[in-house]
N, C-alpha and C positions, 0 to 999 in steps of 0.2 A: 820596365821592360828588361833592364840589365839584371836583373835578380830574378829573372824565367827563366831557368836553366835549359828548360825544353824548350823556349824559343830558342828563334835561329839568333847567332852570334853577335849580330847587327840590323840597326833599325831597317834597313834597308832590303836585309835580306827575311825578315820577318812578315814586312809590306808586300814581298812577293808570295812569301808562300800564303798569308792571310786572304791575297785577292785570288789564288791558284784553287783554295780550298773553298772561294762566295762562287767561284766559276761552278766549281765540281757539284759545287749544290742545286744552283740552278738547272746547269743542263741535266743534273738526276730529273729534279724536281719529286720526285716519289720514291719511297725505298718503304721497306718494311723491319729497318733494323731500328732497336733501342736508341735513346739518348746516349747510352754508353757505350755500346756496339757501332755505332755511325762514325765517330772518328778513327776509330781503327779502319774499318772500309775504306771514307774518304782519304786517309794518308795512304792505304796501297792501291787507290785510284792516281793520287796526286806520284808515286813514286814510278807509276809504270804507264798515263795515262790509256789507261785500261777500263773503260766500264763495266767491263761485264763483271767485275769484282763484284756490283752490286748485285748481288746474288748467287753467285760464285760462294762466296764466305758464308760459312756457317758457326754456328756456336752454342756450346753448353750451353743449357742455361745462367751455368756461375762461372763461364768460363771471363769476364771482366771484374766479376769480386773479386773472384780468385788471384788472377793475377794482378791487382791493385793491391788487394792485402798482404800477398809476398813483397813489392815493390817496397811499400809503404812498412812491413815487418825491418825492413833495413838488413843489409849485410847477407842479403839475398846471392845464391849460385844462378849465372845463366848459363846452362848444357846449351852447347849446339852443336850440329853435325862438321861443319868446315867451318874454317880461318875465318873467309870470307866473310862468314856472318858478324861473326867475333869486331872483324876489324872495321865494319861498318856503322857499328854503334856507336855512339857519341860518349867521350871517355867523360865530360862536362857531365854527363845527364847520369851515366852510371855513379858517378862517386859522388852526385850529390845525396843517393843511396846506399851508396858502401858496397853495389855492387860488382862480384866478379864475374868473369868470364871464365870458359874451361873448353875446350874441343882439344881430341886426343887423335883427329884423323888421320896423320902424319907421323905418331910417334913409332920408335923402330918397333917396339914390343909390339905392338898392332900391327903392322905389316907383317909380321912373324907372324904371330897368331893367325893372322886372317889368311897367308899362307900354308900356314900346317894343318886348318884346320876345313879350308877352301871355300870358307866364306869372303866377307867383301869388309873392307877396312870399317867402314861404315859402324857394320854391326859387332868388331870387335869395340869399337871405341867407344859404340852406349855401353856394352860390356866393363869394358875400365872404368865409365865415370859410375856406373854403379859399385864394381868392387872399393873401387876410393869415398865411397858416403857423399857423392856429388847431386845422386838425382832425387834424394828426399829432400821435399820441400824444395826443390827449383825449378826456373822455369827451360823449360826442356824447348829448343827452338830448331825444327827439322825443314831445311829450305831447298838441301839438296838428293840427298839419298832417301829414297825409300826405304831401304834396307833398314836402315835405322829406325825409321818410321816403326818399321813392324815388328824391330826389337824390341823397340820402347814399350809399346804393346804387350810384347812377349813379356814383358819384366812387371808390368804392372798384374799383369792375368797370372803367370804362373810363380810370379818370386814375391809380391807383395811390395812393390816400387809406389812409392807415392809422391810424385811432383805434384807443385804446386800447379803448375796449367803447361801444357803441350801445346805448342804453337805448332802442326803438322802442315807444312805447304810445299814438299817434296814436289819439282818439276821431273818431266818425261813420261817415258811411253811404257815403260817397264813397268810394271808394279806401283804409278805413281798415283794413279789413283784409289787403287785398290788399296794402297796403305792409309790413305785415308777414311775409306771407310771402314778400314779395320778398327782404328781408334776412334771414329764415330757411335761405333757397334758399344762399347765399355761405356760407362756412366758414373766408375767409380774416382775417374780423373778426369776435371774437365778439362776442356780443349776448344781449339779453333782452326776450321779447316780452308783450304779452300778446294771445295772439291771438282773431280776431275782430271786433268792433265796436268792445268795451268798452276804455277806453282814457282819460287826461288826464292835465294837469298835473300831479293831486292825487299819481297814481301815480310819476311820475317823481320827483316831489321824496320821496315815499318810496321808493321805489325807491337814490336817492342817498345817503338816509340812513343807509339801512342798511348799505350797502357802506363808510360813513363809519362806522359802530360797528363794525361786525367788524374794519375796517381798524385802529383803536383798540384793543382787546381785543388783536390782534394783536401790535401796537404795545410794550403795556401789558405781556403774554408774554413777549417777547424781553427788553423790561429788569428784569423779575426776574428769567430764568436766569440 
């Protein structure tokens, strides 16, 4: 158990989330997601005791290769919209990949920009991570802004941006759903949504997780054959 990085820290605390996630199955009992689609679900069921996730969440077809094979590539970029996301991920589970973090939502130069130019911080800041070589090949994780949401978009459709997998789970009433099914509408980046309203940070950082255990398990497969 001490060498599952994507377990929780302690036996104790692993026994809880293991019986949290036999709860979540039962009371589904039915879904219609993949073996490899289902733990992502069930971890943003178990982070927000939310069911309607099951079904709520959509996905690429390759949007869990995809981002297992970034994961598993090592030394992986993860774009997000805000801090919040950044500082909920588990620093254990990132570096046993080499991966890094990057959100620009806060820096002065984007408030400038997003000022001069009377757009929204948001969408200056997928801006910067693409001018800096951030969003090729990374996974791109939108929990809060829209706006971003439909940059990312805007970058993939009109500049030729290619992340590895968009996690788009932007909450509110603005634009939040709609920017989901903007990025649903494309084919040439996969993705995973969860459409409609409902949508935040909480979710992408599990969302990220889980793709970081199965990537593990994976991992974990290969060096005992």
């Amino acid at each position: 158990m001490n060498n599952i990085v994507t377990e929780q820290l302690t036996a104790a605390g692993a026994a809880i989330e293991h019986d949290s996630f036999a709860i979540i199955d039962r009371e589904v009992a039915h879904h219609d997601y993949t073996a490899e689609q289902w733990p992502l679900v069930r971890r943003m069921i178990h982070a927000t005791a939310d069911f309607e996730f099951n079904g709520l969440t959509r996905f690429h077809p390759d949007a869990m290769h995809a981002g297992m094979e970034a994961v598993l590539r090592g030394h992986t970029t993860f774009v997000a919209d805000v801090e919040m996301i950044c500082v909920g991920l588990s620093k254990p589970r990132l570096a046993h990949f080499g991966i890094t973090t990057q959100q620009f939502i806060s820096d002065d130069d984007v408030i400038a920009q997003a000022k001069t130019e009377g757009t929204t911080r948001a969408v200056q800041a997928m801006r910067k991570a693409h001018r800096l070589g951030f969003l090729n090949g990374a996974i791109v994780g939108i929990g809060n802004a829209p706006t971003a949401l439909i940059e990312v978009v805007r970058l993939i459709n009109e500049e030729g941006v290619r992340p590895a997998l968009v996690i788009g789970m932007p909450v509110g009433f603005v634009s939040a759903a709609e920017s989901k099914d903007l990025l649903a509408a494309q084919n040439t980046v996969p993705w995973v949504i969860t459409a409609g309203r409902k949508g935040g940070s909480t979710l992408v950082v599990a969302a990220l997780h889980a793709v970081l255990s199965l990537a593990e398990a994976r991992q974990y497969e290969e060096k005992s054959n």
